[in-house]
N, C-alpha and C positions, 0 to 999 in steps of 0.2 A: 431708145432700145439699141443693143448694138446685135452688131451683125455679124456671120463669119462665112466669109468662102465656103465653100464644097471642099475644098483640100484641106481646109484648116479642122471642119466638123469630122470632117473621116479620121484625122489625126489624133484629134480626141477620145475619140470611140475605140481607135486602135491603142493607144494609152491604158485607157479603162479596162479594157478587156486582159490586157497586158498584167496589170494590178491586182485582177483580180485572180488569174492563173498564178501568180508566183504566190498569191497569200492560202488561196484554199486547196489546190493541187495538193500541197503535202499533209492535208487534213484526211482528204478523202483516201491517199495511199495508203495511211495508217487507220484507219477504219476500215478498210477493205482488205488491208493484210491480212493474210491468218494469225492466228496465233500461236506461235507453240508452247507447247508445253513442256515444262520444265523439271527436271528429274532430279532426283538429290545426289546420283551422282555428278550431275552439271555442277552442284552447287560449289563455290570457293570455297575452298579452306577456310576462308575466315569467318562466313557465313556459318559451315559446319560444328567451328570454337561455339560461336555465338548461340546456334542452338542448344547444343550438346550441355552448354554450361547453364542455357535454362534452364535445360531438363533435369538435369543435378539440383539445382534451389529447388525447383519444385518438389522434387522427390524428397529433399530435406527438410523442406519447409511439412510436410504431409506426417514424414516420422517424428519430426521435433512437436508435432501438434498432436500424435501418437501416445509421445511420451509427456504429456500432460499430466498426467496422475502420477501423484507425488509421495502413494504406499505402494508396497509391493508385496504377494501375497506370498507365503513362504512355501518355500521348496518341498518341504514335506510333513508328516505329521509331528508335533511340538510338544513339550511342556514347557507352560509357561514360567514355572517354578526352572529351568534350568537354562533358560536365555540371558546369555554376555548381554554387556553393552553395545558390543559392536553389531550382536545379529539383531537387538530391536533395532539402532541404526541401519542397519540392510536393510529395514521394512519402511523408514520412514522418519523415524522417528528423530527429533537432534538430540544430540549429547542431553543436554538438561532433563528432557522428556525423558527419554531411556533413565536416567540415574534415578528418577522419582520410582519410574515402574521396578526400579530391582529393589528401592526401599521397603516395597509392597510384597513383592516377591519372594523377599528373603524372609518372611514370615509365613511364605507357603500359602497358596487361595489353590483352592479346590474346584473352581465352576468358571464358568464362562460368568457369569451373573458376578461375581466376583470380580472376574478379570475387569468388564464393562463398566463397575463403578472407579476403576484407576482412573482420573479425571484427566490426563495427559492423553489420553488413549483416544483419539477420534473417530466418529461411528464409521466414518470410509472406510479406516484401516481393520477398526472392529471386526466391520461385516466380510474382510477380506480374512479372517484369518479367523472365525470363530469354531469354522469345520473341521479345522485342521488340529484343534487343541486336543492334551490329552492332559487328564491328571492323576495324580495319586487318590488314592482311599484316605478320607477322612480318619486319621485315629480316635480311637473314643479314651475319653477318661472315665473307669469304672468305677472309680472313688468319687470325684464330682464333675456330672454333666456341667461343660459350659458349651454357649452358646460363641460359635465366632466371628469374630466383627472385623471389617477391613478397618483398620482404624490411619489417619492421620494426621499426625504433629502440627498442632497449628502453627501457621505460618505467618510472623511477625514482618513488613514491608513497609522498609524506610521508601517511602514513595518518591521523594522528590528526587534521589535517587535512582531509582529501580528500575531495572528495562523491564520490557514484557515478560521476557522469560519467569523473572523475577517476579512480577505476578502472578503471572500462573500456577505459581506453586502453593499458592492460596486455594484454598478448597472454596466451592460452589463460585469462583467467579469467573463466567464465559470470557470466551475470545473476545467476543465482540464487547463484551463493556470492558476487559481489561486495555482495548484498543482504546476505547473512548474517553478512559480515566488516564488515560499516558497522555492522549491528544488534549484533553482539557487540561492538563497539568503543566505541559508545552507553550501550551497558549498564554496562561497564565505568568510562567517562572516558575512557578511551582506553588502548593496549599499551603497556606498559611494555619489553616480550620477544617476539620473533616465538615463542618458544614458547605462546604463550598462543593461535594462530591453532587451534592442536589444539583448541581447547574451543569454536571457529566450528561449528555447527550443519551434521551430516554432513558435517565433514572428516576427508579419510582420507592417509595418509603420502603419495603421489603428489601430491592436491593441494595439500598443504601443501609440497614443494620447488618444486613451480610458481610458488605465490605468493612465497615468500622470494624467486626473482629480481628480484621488482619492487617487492615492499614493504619500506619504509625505515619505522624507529622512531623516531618525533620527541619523545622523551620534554617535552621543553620546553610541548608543547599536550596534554599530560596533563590533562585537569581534577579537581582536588583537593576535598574535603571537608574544613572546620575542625572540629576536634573539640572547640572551645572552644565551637560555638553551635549546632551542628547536634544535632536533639531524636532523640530514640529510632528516630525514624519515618526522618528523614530516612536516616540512618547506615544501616536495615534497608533501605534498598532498592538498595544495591550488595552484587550477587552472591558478594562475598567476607565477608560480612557479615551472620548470621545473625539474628535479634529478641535469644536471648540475652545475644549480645555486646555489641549493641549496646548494652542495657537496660545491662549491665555497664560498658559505658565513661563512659555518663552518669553511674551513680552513682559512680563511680570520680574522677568530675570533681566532683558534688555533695558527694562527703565531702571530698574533697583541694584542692579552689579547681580553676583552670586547670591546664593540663598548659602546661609549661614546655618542656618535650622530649618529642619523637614517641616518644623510647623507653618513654616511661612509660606508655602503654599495654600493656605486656608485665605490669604488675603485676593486671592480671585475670585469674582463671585459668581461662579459657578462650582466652584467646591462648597459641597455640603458637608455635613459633619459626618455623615454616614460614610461617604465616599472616602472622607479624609481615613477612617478607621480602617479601612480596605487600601489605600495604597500605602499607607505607612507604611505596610509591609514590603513592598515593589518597590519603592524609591530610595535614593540617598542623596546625599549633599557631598558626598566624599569621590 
């Protein structure tokens, strides 16, 4: 065991004590300080920028989430029989939209009930604007009653071209499945068969007669895949087209050279005959 002097343990003690004043002294001053408090006119300048410019997003962020609603209710009372294209656009509506309603228009509708069957017309903007209408007096024919009907033009849509808009101008077909028949079309390349509209995301027998009235098959704007250059990856990402087969028709090209003829993808055997009928359309050799 060692040992230490008296001068040497005092020296120690006076050390420690030493240590521990220079470490905790400045703990306990700033715990016992006051605090003050601090006013915004203390604050720097650049603190001030840094607020102030919060405050701005925030207040913009609050009116941009304001103006969320995307009709707008009209100025004063209307008929609808005498709105440009540009004041349905003030309300809402795009260019395409408005030109349908002045087609309806210009034949004169007398009622709200009327106005509400223009299929362009959305019930948001409807119910924002149905108080405000005014119309003319029906005239009668005293020689022979007829009965008036909004009538119109069926709409013939080359699909594999067609944007939405260009849907829409199909009568009875909603946003939401005209969204889903573009999307499934996308997916695809494009129809080859109005049978394939059955595989549009929840269609059901009713609305697929609906749609065959107005959709026409343009097989011509088909877009195709070469099966001479397109890699594993590419080929797996249309829907008829699984990773296997895919992997299968590349090596099929890697052992054999080029495919010469589309039919020569049947010699994988994972192509069936049914499947072969369905890509003929999506592939080429060229």
């Amino acid at each position: 065991m060692t040992h230490y002097s008296k001068s040497t343990k005092r020296g120690i003690i006076l050390f420690t004590s030493l240590l521990l004043v220079i470490f905790v002294t400045p703990d306990l001053i700033q715990y016992f300080r006051p605090k003050p408090e601090i006013k915004i006119e203390q604050w720097s300048n650049a603190e001030k920028q840094v607020t102030e410019k919060l405050n701005r997003e925030s207040s913009f962020n609050y009116r941009k989430g304001w103006k969320r609603k995307h009709y707008s209710r009209p100025l004063s009372r209307f008929n609808p029989n005498d709105y440009s294209l540009e004041e349905w656009m003030a309300l809402g509506l795009s260019e395409k939209q408005s030109a349908i309603v002045l087609k309806f228009t210009s034949g004169k509708i007398y009622s709200n009930e009327e106005l509400k069957r223009i299929f362009v017309i959305p019930e948001e903007l409807f119910n924002l604007i149905k108080d405000s209408t005014i119309y003319p007096e029906r005239t009668k024919n005293l020689d022979r009653p007829t009965e008036y009907k909004l009538e119109q033009k069926l709409v013939a849509v080359a699909i594999n071209r067609a944007s939405l808009d260009d849907l829409l101008q199909a009568q009875d077909i909603a946003m939401f499945d005209a969204k889903q028949i573009i999307k499934t079309r996308d997916n695809f390349g494009g129809f080859y068969s109005l049978s394939q509209l059955s595989e549009v995301w929840q269609a059901t027998p009713e609305k697929i007669a609906v749609w065959e009235k107005y959709i026409q098959i343009d097989p011509e704007n088909i877009r195709k895949i070469n099966i001479n250059t397109a890699s594993t990856k590419e080929l797996s990402y249309h829907p008829y087209i699984s990773w296997n087969l895919a992997n299968s028709l590349v090596k099929l090209r890697g052992q054999n050279g080029f495919y010469k003829e589309l039919r020569e993808i049947k010699k994988s055997v994972l192509m069936t005959d049914e499947l072969y009928e369905k890509l003929k359309h999506y592939l080429t050799v060229e």
